[in-house]
C-alpha positions in Angstrom: -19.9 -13.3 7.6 -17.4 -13.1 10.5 -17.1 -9.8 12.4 -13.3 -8.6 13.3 -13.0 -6.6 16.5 -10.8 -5.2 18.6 -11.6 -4.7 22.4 -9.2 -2.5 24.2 -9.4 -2.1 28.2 -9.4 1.4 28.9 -6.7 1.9 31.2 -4.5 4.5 32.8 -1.2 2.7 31.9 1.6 3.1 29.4 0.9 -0.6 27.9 -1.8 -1.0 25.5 -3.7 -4.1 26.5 -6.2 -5.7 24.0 -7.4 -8.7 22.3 -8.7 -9.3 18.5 -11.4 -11.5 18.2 -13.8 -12.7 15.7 -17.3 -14.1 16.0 -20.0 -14.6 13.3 -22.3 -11.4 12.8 -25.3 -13.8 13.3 -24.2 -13.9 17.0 -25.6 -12.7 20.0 -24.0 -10.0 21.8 -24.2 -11.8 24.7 -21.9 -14.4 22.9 -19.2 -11.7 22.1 -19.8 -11.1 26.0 -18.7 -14.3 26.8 -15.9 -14.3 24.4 -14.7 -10.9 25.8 -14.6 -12.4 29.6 -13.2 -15.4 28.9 -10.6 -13.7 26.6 -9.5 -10.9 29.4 -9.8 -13.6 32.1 -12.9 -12.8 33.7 -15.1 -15.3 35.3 -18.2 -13.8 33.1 -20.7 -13.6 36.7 -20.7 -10.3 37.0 -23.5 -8.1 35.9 -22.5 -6.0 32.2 -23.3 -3.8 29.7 -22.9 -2.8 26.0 -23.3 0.9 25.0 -23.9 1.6 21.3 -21.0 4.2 20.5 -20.9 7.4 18.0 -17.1 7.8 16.6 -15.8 9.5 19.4 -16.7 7.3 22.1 -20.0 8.8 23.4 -22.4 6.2 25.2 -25.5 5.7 23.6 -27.7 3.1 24.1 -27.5 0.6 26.6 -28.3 -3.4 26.1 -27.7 -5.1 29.4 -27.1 -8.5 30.3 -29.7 -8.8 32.3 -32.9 -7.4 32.7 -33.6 -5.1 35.8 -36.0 -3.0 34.6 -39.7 -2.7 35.5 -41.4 -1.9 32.2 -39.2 -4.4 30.8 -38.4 -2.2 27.9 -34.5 -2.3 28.2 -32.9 -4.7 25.0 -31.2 -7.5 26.2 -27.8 -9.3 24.7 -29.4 -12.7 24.3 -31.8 -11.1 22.1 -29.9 -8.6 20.2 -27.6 -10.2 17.0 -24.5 -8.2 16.4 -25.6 -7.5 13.4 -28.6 -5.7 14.8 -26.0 -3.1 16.4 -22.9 -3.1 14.6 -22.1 -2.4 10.7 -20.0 -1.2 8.3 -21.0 2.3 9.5 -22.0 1.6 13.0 -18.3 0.4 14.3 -18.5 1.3 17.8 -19.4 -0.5 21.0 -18.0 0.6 24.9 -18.5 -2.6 26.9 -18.6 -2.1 31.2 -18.2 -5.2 33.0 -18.6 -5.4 36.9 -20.6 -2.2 37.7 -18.6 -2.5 40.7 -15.4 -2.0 39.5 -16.3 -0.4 36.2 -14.2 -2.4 33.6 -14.2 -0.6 30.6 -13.7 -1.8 26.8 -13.7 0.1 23.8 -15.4 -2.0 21.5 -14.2 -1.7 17.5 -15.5 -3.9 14.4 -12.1 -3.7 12.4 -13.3 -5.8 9.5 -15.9 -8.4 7.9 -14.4 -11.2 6.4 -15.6 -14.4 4.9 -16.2 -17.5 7.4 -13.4 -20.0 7.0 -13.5 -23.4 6.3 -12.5 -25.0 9.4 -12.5 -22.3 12.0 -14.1 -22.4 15.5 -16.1 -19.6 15.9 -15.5 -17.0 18.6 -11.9 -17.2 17.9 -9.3 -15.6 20.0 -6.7 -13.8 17.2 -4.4 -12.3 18.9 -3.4 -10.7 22.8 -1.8 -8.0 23.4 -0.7 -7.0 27.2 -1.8 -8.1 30.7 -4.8 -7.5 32.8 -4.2 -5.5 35.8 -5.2 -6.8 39.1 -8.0 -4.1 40.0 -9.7 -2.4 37.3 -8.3 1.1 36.7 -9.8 4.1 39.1 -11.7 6.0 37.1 -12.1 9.7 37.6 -15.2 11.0 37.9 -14.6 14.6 39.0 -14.8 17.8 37.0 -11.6 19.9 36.2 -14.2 23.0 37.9 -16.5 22.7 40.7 -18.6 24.8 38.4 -18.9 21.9 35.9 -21.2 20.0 38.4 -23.6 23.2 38.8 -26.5 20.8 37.2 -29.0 23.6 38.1 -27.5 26.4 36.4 -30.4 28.3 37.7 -27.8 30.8 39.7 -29.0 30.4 43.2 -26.8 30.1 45.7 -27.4 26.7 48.1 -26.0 28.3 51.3 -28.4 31.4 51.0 -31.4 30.3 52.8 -33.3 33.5 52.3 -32.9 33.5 48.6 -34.2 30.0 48.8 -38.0 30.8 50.0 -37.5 28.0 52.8 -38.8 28.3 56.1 -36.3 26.2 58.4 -39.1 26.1 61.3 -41.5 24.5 59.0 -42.4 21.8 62.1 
């Protein structure tokens, strides 16, 4: 069978920019990697990342490119079929590429088809829109400064007394 997805870069601009690809379901994910890259332009050196993804875009599992773990306990995409990860009810993948610049993909099986006679598989279906220079800035601050109180425990950092810290502890 032969997997229909869209990949859409997340971006910050009016133009939708995306590219429909299909790849056989017996693939590796590291394959639809490759096809990804080479489809947006990318080089394919740089360190990435597939998240398994609920229906509204939540990250969930991670299976890396490479391994960097110690206990070696993280799934790799050389070893993980797309089948493994992705199904008629499981549609969703968010793929990061370049942990330095944080290219991000939404990931979306569209459809399983029949393999054709003929056909190269990957195969690049259709382009919509260019790839930006830089990757977009992403935004990582809260719309509150209390939306990064990740104690909520009440105490107040600037209150030394309250914190039961002696400062002449040397």
């Amino acid at each position: 069978m032969i997997y229909r997805f869209r990949v859409i870069l997340d971006n910050d601009t009016d133009e939708d920019i995306f590219r429909d690809l299909e790849i056989r379901q017996s693939d590796t994910l590291e394959d639809l990697h490759n096809t990804i890259t080479q489809s947006f332009g990318f080089d394919g050196t740089e360190m990435a990342s597939f998240y398994v993804s609920n229906d509204i875009w939540e990250q969930g599992e991670e299976i890396s490119l490479f391994d960097l773990s110690e206990e070696a306990t993280a799934r790799l995409m050389n070893e993980t079929t797309l089948d493994d990860v992705v199904n008629e009810e499981q549609t969703k993948l968010i793929y990061v590429y370049d942990f330095l610049s944080m290219w991000t993909f939404y990931v979306e099986l569209a459809e399983i088809v029949e393999e054709t006679e003929g056909y190269d598989y990957p195969n690049l279906m259709f382009v919509q829109g260019q790839v930006p220079e830089a990757a977009p800035e992403k935004s990582f601050e809260a719309d509150a400064l209390d939306d990064f109180d990740e104690f909520e425990d009440g105490l107040d950092m600037d209150d030394y007394d309250q914190l039961d810290f002696d400062e002449n502890w040397n």
